[in-house]
Biopython code that builds the backbone (N, CA, C, O; Angstrom):
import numpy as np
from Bio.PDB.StructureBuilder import StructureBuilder

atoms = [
    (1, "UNK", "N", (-0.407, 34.786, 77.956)),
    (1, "UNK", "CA", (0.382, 34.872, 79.161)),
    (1, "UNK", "C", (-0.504, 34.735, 80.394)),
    (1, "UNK", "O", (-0.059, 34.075, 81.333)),
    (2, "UNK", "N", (-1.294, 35.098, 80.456)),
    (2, "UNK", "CA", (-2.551, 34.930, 81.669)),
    (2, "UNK", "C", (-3.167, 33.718, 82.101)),
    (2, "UNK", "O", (-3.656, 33.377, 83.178)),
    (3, "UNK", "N", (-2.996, 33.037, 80.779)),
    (3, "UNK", "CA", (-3.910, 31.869, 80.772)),
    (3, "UNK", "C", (-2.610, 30.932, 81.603)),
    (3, "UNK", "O", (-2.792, 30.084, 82.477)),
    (4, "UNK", "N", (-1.256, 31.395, 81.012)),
    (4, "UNK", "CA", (-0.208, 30.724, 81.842)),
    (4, "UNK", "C", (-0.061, 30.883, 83.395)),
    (4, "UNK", "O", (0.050, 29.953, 84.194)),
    (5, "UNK", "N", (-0.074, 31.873, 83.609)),
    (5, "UNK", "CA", (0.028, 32.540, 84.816)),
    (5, "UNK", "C", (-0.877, 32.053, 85.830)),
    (5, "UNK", "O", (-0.543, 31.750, 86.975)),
    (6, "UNK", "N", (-2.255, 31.983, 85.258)),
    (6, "UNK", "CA", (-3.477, 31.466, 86.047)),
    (6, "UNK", "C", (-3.097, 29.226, 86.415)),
    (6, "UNK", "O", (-3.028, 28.519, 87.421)),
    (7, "UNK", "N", (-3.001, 29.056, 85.274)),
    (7, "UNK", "CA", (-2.699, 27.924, 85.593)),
    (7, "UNK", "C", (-1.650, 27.518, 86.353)),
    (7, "UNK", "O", (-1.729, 26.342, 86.710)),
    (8, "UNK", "N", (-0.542, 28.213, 86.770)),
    (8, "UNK", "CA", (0.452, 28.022, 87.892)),
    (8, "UNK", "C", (-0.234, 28.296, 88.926)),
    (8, "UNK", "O", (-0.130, 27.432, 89.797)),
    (9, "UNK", "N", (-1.060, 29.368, 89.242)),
    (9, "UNK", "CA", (-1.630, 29.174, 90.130)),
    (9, "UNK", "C", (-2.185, 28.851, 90.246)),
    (9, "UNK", "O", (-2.577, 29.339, 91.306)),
    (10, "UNK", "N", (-3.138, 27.845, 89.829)),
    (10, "UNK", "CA", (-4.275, 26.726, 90.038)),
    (10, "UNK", "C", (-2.998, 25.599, 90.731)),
    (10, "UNK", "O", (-3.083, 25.095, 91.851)),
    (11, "UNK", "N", (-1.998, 25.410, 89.878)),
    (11, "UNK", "CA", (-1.205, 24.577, 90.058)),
    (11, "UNK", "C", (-1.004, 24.266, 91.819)),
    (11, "UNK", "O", (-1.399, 23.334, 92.520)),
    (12, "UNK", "N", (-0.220, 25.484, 92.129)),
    (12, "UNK", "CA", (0.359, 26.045, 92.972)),
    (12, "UNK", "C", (-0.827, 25.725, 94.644)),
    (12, "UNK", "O", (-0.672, 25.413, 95.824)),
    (13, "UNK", "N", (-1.837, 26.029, 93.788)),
    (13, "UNK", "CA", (-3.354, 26.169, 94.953)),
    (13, "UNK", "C", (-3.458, 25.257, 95.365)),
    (13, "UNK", "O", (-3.551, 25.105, 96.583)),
    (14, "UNK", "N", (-3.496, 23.855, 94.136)),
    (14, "UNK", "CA", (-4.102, 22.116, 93.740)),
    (14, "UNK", "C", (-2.942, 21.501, 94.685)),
    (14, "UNK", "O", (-3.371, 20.618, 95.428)),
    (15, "UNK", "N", (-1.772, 21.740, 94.794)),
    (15, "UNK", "CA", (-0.288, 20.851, 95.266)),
    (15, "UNK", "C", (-0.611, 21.302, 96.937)),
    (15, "UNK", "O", (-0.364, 20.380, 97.716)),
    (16, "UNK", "N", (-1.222, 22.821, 97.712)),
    (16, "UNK", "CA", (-0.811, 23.056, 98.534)),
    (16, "UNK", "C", (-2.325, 22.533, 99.065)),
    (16, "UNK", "O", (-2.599, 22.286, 100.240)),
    (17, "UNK", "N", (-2.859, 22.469, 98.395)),
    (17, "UNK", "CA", (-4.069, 21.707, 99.285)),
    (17, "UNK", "C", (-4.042, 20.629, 98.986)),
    (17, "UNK", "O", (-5.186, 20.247, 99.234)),
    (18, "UNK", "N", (-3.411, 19.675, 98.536)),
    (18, "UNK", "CA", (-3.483, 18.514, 97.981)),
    (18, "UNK", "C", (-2.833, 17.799, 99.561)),
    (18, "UNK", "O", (-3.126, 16.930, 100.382)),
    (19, "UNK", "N", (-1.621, 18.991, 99.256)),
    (19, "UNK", "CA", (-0.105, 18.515, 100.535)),
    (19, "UNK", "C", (-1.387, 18.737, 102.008)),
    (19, "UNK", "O", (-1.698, 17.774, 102.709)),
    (20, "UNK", "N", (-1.822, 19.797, 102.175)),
    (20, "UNK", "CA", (-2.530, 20.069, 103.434)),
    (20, "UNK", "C", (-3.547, 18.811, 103.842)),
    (20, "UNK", "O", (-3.650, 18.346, 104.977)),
    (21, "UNK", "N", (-4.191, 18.416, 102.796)),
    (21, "UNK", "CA", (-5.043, 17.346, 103.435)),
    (21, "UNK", "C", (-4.572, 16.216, 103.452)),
    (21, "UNK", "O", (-5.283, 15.496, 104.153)),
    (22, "UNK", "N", (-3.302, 15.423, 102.824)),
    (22, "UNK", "CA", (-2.681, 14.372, 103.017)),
    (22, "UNK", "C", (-2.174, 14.357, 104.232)),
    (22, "UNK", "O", (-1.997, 13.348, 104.914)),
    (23, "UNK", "N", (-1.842, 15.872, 104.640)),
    (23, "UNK", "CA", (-1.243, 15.829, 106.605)),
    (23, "UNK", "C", (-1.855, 15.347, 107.082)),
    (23, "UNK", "O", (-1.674, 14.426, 107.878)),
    (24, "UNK", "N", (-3.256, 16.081, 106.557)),
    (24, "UNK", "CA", (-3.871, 16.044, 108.012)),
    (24, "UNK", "C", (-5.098, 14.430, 107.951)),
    (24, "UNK", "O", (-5.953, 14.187, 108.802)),
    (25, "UNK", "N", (-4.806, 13.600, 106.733)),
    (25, "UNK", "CA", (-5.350, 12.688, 107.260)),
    (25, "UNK", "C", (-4.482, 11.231, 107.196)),
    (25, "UNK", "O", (-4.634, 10.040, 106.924)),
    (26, "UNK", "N", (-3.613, 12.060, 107.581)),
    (26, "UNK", "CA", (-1.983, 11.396, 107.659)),
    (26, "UNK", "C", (-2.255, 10.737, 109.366)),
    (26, "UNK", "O", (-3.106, 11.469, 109.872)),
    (27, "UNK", "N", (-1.888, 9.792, 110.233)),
    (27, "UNK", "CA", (-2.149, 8.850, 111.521)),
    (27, "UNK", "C", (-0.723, 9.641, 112.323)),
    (27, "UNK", "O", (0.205, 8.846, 112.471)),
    (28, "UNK", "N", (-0.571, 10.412, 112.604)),
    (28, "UNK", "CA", (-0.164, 11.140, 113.664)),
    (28, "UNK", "C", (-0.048, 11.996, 114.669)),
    (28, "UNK", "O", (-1.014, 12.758, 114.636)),
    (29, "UNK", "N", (0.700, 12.250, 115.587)),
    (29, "UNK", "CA", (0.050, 12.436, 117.092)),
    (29, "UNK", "C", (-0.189, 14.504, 116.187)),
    (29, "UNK", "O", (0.177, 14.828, 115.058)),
    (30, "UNK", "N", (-0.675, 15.135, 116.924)),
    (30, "UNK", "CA", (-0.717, 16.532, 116.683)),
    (30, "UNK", "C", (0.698, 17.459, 116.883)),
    (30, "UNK", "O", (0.296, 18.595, 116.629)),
    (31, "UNK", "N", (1.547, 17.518, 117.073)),
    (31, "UNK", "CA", (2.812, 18.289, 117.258)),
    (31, "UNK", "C", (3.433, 17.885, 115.959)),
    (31, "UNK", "O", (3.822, 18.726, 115.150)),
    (32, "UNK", "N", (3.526, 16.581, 115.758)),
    (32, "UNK", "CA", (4.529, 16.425, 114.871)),
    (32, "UNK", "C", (3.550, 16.924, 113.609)),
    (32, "UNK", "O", (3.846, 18.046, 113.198)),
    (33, "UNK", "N", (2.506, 16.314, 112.973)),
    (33, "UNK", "CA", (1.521, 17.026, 112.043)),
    (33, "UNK", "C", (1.540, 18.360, 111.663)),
    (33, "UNK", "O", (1.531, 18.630, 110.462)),
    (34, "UNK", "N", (1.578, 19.631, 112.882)),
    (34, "UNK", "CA", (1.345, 20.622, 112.834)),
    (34, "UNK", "C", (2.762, 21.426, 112.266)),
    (34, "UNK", "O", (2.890, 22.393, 111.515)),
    (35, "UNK", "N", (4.086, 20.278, 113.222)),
    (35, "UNK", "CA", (5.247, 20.804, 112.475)),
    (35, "UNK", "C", (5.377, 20.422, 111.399)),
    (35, "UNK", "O", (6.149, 21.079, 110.702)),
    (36, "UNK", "N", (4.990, 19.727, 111.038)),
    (36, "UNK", "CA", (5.161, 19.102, 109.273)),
    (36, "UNK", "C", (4.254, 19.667, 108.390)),
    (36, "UNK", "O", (4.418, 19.622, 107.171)),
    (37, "UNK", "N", (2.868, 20.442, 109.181)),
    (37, "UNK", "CA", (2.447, 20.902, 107.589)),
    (37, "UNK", "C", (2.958, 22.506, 107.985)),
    (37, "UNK", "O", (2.846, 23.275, 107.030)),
    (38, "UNK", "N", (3.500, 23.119, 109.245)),
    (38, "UNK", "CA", (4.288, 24.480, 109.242)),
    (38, "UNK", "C", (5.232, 24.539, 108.020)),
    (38, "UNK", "O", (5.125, 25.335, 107.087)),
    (39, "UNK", "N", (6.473, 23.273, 108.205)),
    (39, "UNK", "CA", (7.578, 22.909, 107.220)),
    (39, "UNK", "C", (7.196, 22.474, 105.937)),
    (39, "UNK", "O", (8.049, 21.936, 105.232)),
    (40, "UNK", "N", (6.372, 22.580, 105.643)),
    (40, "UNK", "CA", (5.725, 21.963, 104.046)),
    (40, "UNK", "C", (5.398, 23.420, 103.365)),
    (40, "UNK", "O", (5.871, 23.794, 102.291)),
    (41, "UNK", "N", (4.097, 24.508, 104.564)),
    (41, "UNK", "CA", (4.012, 25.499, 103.885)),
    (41, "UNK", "C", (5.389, 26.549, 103.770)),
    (41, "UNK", "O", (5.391, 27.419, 102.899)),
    (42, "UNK", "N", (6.307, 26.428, 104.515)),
    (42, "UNK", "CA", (7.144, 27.367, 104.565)),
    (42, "UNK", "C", (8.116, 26.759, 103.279)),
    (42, "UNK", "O", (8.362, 27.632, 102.447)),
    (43, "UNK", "N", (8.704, 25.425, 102.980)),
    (43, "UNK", "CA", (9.252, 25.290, 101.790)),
    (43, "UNK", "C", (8.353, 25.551, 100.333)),
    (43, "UNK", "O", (8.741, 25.756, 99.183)),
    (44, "UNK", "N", (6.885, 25.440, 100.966)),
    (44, "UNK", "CA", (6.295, 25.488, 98.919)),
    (44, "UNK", "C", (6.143, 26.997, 99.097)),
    (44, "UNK", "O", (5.443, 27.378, 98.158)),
    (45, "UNK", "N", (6.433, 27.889, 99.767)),
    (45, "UNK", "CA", (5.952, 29.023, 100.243)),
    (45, "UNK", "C", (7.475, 30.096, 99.227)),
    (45, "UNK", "O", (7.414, 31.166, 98.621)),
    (46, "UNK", "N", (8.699, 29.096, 99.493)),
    (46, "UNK", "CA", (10.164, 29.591, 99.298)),
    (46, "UNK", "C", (10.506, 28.946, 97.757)),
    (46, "UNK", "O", (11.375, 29.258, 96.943)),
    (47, "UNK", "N", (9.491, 27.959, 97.720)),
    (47, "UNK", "CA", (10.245, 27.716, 96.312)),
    (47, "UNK", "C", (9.076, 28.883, 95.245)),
    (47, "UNK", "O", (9.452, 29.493, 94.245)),
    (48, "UNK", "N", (7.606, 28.915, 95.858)),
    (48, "UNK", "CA", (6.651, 30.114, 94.951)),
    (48, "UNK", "C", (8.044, 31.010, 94.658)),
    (48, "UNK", "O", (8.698, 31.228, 93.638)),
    (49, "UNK", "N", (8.184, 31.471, 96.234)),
    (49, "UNK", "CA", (8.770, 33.204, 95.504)),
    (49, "UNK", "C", (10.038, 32.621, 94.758)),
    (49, "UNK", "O", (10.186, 33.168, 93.666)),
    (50, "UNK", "N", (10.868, 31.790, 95.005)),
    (50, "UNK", "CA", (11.938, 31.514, 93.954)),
    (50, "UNK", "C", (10.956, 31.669, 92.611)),
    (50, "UNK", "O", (10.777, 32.826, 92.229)),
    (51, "UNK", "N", (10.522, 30.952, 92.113)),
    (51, "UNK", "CA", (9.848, 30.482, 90.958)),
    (51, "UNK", "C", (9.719, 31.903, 90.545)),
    (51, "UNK", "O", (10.297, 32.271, 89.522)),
    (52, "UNK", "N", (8.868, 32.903, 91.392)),
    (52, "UNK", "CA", (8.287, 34.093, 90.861)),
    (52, "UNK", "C", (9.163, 35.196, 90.925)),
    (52, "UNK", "O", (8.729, 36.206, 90.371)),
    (53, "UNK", "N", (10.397, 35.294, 91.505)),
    (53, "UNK", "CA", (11.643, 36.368, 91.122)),
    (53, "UNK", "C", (12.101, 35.562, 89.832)),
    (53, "UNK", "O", (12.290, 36.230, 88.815)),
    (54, "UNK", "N", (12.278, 34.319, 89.783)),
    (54, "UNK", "CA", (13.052, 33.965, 88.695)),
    (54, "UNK", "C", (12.169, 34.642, 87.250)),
    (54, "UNK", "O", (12.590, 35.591, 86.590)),
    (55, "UNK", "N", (10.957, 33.938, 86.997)),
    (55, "UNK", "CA", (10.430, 34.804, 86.342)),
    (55, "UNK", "C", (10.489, 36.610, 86.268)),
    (55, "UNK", "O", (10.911, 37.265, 85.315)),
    (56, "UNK", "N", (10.020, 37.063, 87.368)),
    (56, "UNK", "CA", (9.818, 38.521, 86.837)),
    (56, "UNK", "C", (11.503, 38.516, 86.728)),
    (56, "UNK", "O", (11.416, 38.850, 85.546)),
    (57, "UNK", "N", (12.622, 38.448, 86.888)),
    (57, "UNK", "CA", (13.710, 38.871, 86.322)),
    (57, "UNK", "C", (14.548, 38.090, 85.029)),
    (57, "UNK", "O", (15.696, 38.355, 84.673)),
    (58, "UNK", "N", (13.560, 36.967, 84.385)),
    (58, "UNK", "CA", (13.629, 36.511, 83.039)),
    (58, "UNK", "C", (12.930, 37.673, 82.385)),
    (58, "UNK", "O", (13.636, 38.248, 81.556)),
    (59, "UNK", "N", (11.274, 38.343, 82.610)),
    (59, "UNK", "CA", (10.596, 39.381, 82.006)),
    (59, "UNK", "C", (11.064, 40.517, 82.139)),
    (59, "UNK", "O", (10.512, 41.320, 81.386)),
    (60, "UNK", "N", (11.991, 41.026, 82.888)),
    (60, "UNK", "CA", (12.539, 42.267, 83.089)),
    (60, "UNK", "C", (13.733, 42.422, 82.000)),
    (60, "UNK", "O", (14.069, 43.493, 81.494)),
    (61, "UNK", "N", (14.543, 40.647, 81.627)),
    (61, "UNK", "CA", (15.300, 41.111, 81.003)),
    (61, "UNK", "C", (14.861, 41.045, 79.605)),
    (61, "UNK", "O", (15.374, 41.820, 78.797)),
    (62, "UNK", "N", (13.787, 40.034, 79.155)),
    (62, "UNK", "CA", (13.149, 40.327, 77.815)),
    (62, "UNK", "C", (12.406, 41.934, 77.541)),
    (62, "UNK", "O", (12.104, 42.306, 76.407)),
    (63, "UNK", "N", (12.210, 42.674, 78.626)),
    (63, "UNK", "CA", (11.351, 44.134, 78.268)),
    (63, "UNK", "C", (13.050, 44.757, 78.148)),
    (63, "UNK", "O", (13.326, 45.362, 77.112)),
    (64, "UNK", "N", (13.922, 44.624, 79.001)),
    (64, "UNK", "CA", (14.944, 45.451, 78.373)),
    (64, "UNK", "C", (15.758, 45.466, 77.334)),
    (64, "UNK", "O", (16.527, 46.382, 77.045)),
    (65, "UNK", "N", (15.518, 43.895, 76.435)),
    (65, "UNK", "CA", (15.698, 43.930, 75.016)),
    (65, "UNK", "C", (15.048, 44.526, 73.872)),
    (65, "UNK", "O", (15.509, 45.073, 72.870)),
    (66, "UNK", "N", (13.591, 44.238, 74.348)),
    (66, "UNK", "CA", (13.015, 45.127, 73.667)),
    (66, "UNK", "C", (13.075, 46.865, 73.604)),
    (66, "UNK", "O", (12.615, 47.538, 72.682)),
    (67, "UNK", "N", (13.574, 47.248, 74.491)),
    (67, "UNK", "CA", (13.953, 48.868, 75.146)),
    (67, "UNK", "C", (15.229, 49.066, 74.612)),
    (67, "UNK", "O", (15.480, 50.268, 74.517)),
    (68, "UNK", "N", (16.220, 48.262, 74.189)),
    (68, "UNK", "CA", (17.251, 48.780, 73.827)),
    (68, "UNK", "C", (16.986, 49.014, 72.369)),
    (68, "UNK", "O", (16.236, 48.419, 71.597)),
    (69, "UNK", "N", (18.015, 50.313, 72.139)),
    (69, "UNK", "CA", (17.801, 51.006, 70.391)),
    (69, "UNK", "C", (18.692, 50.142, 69.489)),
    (69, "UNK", "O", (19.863, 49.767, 69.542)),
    (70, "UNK", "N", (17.679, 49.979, 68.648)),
    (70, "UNK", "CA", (18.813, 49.109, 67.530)),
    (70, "UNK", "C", (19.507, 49.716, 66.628)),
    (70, "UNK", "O", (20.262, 49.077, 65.896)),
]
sb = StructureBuilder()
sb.init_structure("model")
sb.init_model(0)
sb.init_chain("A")
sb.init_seg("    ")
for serial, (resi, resn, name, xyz) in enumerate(atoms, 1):
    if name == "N":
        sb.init_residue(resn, " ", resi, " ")
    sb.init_atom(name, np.array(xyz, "f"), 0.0, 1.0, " ", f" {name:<3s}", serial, name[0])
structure = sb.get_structure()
């Protein structure tokens, strides 16, 4: 599970710096740049925590299967 976990976030690290330096050596004036990599981090920012409630409440409901008495 760790080894999973770690690699999303390598993932996660690799895409947002990947996205950050394509801005910024992207040919545009500075306002629009700065709003576009604001709006880039704030959507990969909303889909992380989606991603990561969805998980911990997939694992919350596998520990409460295991917790229930058979």
């Amino acid at each position: 599970m760790k080894n999973v976990i770690r690699f999303i976030q390598g993932l996660v690290t690799g895409l947002i710096t990947g996205s950050l330096i394509a801005l910024l050596l992207a040919p545009e004036e500075g306002v629009k740049l700065r709003t576009k990599i604001i709006n880039k981090y704030q959507e990969m920012s909303n889909q992380f925590k989606q991603a990561a409630n969805q998980k911990k409440a997939e694992m919350e409901e596998e520990i409460q299967q295991y917790l229930k008495p058979k």
